[in-house]
C-alpha positions in Angstrom: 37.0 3.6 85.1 36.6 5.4 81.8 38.6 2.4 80.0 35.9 -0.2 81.6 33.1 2.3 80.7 34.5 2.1 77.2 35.0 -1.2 76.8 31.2 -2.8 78.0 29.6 0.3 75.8 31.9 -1.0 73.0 30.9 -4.8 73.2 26.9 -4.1 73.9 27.5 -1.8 70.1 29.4 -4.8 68.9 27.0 -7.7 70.2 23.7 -5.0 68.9 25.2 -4.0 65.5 27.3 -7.6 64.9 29.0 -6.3 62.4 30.9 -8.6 59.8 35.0 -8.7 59.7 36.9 -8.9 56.2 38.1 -11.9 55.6 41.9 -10.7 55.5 41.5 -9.5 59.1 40.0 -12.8 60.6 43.5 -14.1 61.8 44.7 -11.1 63.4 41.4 -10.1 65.3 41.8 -12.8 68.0 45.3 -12.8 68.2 44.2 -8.3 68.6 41.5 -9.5 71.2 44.1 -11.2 73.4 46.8 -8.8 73.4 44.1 -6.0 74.3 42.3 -8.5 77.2 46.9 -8.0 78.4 46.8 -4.4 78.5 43.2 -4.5 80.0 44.0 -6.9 82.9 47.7 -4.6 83.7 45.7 -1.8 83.8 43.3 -3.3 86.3 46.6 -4.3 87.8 48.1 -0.8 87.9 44.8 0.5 88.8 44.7 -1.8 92.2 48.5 -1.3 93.1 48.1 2.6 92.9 50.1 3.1 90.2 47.7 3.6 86.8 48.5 5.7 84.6 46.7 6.4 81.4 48.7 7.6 79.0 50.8 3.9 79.8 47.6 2.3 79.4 46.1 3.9 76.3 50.1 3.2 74.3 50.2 -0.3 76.3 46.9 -1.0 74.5 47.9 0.2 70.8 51.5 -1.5 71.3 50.2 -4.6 72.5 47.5 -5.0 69.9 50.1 -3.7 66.8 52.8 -5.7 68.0 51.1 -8.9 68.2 49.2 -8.6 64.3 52.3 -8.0 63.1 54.1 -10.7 64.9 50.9 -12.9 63.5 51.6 -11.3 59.9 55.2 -12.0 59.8 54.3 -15.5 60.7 51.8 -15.8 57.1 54.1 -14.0 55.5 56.9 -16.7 56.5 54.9 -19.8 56.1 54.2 -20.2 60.0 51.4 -18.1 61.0 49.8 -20.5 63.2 53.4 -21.8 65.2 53.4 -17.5 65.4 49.8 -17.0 66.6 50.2 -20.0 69.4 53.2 -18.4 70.7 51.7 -15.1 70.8 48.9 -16.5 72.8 51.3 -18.5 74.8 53.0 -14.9 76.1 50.3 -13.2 76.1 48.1 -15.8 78.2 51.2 -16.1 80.6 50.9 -12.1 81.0 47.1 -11.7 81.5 47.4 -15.0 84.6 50.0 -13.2 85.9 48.1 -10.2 86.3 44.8 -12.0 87.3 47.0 -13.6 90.0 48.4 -10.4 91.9 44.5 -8.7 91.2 43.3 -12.0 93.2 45.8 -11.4 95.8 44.7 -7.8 96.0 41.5 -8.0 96.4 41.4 -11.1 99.0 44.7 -10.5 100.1 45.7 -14.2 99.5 
């Protein structure tokens, strides 16, 4: 509950304050935004099959969200950032269904 708490009080400061993001961060920050939205959505998951635990979640979150920049910055630093960023999304989309699918079964049990 804290991690939920944290997150809307961190996008009402974000959407208030709108602050402006460096121009060498812009491709990493969405490819970051997904790969957190993962560890967000298995937490829930955890959460709702009883088995949360948040020192998985808060390394889950910083793994995911390290991981996947770097993946993204070895792709620029290769030449195929953007065949790197898609497949990145690709996993990571595939992860955060999955775990929207068994939360959906949980909660109306279909």
């Amino acid at each position: 509950m804290i991690a939920v708490l944290g997150l809307v009080i961190g996008v009402v400061i974000g959407l208030l304050v709108a602050p402006d993001v460096p121009d060498w961060a812009q491709p990493y920050l969405p490819i970051a935004v997904v790969a957190a939205l993962d560890a967000v959505f298995g937490a829930l998951r955890a959460f709702l099959d009883g088995i949360f635990d948040d020192k998985v979640f808060v390394v889950s979150f910083v793994s995911n969200v390290l991981i996947a920049a770097l993946i993204v910055y070895l792709g620029d630093q290769l030449g195929v950032g953007s065949q790197l960023s898609t497949g990145v999304v690709v996993v990571l989309g595939i992860r955060i269904f999955t775990n929207m699918a068994a939360i959906r079964r949980h909660i109306f049990r279909a």
